[in-house]
C-alpha positions as CSV (number, residue, x, y, z in Angstrom):
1,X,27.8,21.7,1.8
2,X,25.7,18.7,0.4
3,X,27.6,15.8,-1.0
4,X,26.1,13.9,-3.7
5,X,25.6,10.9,-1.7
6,X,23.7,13.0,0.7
7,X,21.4,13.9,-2.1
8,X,21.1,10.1,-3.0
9,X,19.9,9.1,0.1
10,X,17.9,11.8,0.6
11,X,16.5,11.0,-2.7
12,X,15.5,7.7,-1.6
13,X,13.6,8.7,1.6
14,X,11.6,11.2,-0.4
15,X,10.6,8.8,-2.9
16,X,9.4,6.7,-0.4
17,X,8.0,9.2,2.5
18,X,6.1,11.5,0.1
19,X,3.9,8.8,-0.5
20,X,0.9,9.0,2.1
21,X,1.5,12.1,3.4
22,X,-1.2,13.9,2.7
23,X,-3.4,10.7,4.0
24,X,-1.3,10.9,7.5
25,X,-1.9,14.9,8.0
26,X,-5.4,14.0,7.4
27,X,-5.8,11.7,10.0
28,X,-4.0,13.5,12.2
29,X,-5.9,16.7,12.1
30,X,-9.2,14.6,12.2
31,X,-7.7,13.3,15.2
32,X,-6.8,16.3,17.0
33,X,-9.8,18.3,15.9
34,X,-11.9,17.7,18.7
35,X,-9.4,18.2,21.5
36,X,-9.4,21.7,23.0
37,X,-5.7,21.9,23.8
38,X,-2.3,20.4,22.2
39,X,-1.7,16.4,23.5
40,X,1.5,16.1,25.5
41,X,2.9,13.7,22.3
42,X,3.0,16.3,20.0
43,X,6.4,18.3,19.1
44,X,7.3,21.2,16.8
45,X,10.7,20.3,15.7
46,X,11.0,22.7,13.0
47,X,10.5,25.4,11.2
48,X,10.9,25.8,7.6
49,X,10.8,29.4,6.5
50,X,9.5,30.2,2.9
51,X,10.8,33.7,3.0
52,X,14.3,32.9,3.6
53,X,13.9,29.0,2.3
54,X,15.7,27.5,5.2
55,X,14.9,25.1,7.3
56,X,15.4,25.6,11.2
57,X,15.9,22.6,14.1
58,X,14.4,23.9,17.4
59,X,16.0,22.5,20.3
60,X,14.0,19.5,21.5
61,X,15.3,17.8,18.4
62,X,19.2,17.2,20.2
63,X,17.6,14.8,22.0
64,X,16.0,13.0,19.5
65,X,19.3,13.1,17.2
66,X,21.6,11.4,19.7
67,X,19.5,8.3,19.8
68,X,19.0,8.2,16.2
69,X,22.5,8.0,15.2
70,X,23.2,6.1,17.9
71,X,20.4,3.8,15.8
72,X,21.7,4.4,12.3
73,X,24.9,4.9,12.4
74,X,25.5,1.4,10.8
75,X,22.9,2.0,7.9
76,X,24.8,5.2,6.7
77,X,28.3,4.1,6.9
78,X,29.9,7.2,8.7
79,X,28.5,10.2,11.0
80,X,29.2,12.8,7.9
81,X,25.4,12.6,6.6
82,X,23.9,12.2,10.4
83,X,25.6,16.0,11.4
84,X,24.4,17.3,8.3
85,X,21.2,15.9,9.0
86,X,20.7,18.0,12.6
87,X,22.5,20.5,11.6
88,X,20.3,23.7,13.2
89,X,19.6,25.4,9.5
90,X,19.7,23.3,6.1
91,X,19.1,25.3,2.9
92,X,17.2,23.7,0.6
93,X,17.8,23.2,-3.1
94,X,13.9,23.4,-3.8
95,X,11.5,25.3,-1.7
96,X,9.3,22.4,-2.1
97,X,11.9,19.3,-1.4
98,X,10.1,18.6,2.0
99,X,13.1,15.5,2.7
100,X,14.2,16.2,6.3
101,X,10.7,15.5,8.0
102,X,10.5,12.0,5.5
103,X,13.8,11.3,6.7
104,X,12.5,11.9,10.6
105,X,9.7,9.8,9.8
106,X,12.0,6.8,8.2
107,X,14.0,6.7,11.6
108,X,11.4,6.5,14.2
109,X,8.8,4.4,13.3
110,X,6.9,5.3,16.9
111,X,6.6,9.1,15.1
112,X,4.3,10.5,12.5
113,X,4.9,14.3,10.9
114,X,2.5,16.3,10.5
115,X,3.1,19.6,8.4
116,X,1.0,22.8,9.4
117,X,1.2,26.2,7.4
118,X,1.4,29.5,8.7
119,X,1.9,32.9,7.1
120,X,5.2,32.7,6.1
121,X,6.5,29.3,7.6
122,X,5.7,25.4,6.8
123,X,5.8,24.3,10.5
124,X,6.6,20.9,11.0
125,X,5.7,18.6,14.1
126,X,6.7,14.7,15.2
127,X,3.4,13.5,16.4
128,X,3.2,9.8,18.3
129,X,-0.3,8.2,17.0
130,X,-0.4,5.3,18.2
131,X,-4.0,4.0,16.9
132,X,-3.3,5.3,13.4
133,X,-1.2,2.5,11.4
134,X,2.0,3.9,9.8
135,X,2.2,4.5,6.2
136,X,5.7,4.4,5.3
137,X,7.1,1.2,3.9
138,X,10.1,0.4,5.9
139,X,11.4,-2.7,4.2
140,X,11.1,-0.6,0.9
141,X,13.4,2.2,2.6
142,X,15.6,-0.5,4.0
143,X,16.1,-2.6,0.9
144,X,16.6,1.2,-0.9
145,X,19.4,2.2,1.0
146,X,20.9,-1.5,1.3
147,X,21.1,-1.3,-3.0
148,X,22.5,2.9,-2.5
149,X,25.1,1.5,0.1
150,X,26.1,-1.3,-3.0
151,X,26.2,0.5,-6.0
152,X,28.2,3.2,-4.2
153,X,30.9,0.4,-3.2
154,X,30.7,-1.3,-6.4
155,X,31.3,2.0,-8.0
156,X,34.2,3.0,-5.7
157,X,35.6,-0.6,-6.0
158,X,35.4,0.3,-9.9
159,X,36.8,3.4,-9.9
160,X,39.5,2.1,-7.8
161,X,40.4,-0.5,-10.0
162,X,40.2,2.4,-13.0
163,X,43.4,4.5,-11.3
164,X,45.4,1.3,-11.0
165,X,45.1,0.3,-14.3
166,X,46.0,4.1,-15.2
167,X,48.8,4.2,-12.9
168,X,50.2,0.5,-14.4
169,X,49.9,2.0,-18.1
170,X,52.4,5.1,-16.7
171,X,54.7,3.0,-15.3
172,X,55.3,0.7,-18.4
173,X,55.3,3.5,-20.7
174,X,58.0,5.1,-18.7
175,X,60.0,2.2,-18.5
176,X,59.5,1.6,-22.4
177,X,60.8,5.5,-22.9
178,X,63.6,4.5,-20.5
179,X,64.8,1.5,-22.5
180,X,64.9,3.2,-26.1
């Protein structure tokens, strides 16, 4: 199940990896157009299937994971979001929300992703390019999730401050009742 402060964060990375994307497959393909086979730097980590509208980790990405979250583990607070992150299927609330390879792109800056179409899958693979410059903004994603990570604990500081109060009010009007 998806909390809502996945969803937030998730949010975040798609308003801010959607950008160039288009712009990055394009140089990408221009760049692999003229070799004959696959380089060695390019993985297929997933597979989203339109028929079923899941998305599906292949293997190779365990790897990856574990040093991500060993990375990142500080920026989201707790390991909940990371697990849900590699988990092997996620169902997607839209067919098109395309977050999970923005959010593989926000936490390796080394890796690209490249999306490919077949007939009834989106395929989606991690590509190292080294000469091509990186498109995403990461002081934009950093200062993004820096301001979710806030609000959220000014909001729980509020809402924690809220029951107090609440529970205060009880006890005097209980003690009034008891005095009459």
């Amino acid at each position: 199940m998806w909390t809502e402060k996945d969803k937030t964060l998730f949010t975040i990375v798609n308003n801010f990896g959607e950008k160039d994307l288009e712009a990055q497959i394009e140089q990408a393909s221009n760049k692999f157009s003229h070799l004959k086979k696959r380089p060695d730097f390019f993985t297929i980590f997933g597979v989203y299937d339109l028929t079923k509208d899941i998305f599906i980790w292949q293997n190779k990405m365990n790897i990856l994971s574990y040093d991500f979250s060993k990375k990142y583990l500080p920026i989201f607070d707790s390991d909940e979001t990371l697990k849900k992150i590699f988990e092997p299927i996620v169902k997607f609330d839209k067919k098109d929300m395309n977050v999970i390879p923005y959010l593989m792109e926000a936490l390796n800056a080394e890796y690209s992703v490249v999306r490919f179409k077949s007939h009834t899958a989106y395929m989606y693979a991690l590509v190292k390019l080294d000469d091509i410059k990186e498109t995403f903004n990461f002081d934009e994603f950093d200062a993004a999730l820096f301001f979710y990570r806030y609000f959220e604990n000014i909001d729980k500081k509020y809402k924690s401050k809220q029951k107090k109060q609440k529970k205060q009010k009880k006890q005097r009007s209980k003690r009034q009742s008891t005095d009459i």
